[in-house]
N, C-alpha and C positions, 0 to 999 in steps of 0.2 A: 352689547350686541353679540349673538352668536355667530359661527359662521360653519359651515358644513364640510365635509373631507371635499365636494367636489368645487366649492366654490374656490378653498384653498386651493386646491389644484389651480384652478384657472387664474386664479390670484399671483400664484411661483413661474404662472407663464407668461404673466402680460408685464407691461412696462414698469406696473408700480411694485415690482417683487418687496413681499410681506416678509417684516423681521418676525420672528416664530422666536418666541422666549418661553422656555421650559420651567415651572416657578415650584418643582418639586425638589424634596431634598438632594443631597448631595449623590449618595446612595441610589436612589432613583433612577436619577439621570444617568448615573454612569451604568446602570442595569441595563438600560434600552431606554433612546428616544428617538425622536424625530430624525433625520438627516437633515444637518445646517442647522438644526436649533440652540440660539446661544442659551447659558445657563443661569439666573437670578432665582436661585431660593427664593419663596416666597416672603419672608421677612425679613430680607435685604431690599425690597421693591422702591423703596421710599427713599431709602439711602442711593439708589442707584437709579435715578430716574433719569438724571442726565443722559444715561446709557441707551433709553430708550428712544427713538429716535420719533419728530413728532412729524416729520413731511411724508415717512411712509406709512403701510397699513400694519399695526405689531397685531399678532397674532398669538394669544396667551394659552399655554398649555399646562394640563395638569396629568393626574393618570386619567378621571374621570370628569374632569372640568367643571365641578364645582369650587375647590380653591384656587381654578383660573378668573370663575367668575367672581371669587372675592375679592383679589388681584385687579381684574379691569373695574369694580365697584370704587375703590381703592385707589385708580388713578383716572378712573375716567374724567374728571373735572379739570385735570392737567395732561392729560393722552386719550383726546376725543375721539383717536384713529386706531383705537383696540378694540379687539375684538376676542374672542373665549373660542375655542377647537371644540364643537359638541362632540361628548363622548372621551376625549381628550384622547392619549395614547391608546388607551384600550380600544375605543373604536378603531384607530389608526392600527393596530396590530391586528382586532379582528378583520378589516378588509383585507389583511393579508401582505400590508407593510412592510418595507424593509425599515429595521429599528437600528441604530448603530450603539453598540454595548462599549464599555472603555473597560470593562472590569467581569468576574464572574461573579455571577448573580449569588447575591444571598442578602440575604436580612441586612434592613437599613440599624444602623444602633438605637435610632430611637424607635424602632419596630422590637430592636429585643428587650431595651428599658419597657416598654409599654406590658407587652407580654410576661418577662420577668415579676413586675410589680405590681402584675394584676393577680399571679399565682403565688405572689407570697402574700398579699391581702387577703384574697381566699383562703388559704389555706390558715393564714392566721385566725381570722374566721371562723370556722369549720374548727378547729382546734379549741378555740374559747369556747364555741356552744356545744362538743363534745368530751374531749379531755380537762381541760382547763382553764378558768375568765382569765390568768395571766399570759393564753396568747394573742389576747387582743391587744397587746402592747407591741407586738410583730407588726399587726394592721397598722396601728398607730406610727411608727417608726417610720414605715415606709411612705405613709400619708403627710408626713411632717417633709419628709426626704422631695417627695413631688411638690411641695409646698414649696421647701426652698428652691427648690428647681425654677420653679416658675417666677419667681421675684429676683432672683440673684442671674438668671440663667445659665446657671453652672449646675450639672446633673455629676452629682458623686457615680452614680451606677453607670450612667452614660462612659464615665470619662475610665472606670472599670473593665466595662465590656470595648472601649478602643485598644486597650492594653492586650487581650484576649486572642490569642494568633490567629482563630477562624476570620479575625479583622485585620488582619494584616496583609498585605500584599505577599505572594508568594517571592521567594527570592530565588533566583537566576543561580544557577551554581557555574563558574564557571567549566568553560573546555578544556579539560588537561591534555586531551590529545587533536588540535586543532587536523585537520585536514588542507594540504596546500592546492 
């Protein structure tokens, strides 16, 4: 079941106030989301079902509310009181939103693994059909590496670009000359 920005409106004001769970990366969320919305990664949903509460209305959010609506596909047979935000945050930001951010925005890590490993496949590519067939072993390499990724859940590049200080929280220098 869908539900629309103004029905959630009237939904946050009547008696049965709607649990609103954001099922986008980590990254994401702390970019800008909902105000009050708790946070369940999408592939945490199953593990954490308990969490979802079944006497009130939950309200599944995504950025564009297609992996909301995989999400309530996913538990509607044990949370028959969910529902999917159309448009998901995007719509929620284009009406002009307040979003609450926890962090400054930049690139999720698996937005830069993706990116990352899609230009050194190309490029490996593009290398074998013009300089060389031994750089299709580049393409290969990294094809093998998303491979593992995917059956082990452990991403070598991923856990690379966490190390990477653009991903690190900035650090706080202390005051050396306090003010009393």
């Amino acid at each position: 079941m869908k539900i629309n920005l103004e029905k959630l409106d009237e939904l946050r004001h009547s008696a049965a106030r709607p649990m609103v769970i954001d099922v986008r990366s980590t990254g994401e969320f702390a970019a800008g989301h909902v105000p009050g919305a708790f946070h369940i990664c999408m592939d945490e949903v199953e593990a954490r079902l308990d969490d979802i509460p079944e006497d009130v209305p939950v309200v599944l959010v995504c950025h564009s509310g297609d992996r909301a609506g995989m999400v309530c596909e996913l538990i509607e047979h044990d949370r028959p009181n969910a529902m999917v935000l159309e448009g998901g945050t995007e719509a929620w930001m284009n009406a002009g939103r307040p979003v609450v951010v926890s962090q400054k925005t930049r690139w999720s890590i698996e937005r830069q693994v993706r990116l990352t490993a899609g230009l050194i496949v190309l490029s490996g590519t593009i290398l074998a059909l013009t300089v060389s067939g031994g750089w299709i072993y580049l393409a290969m390499f990294v094809g093998a590496g998303l491979t593992f990724a995917g059956l082990t859940n452990f991403c070598g590049m991923a856990a690379l670009f966490a190390l990477m200080p653009w991903n690190k929280p900035p650090r706080s220098t202390p005051d050396l000359n306090p003010t009393p």
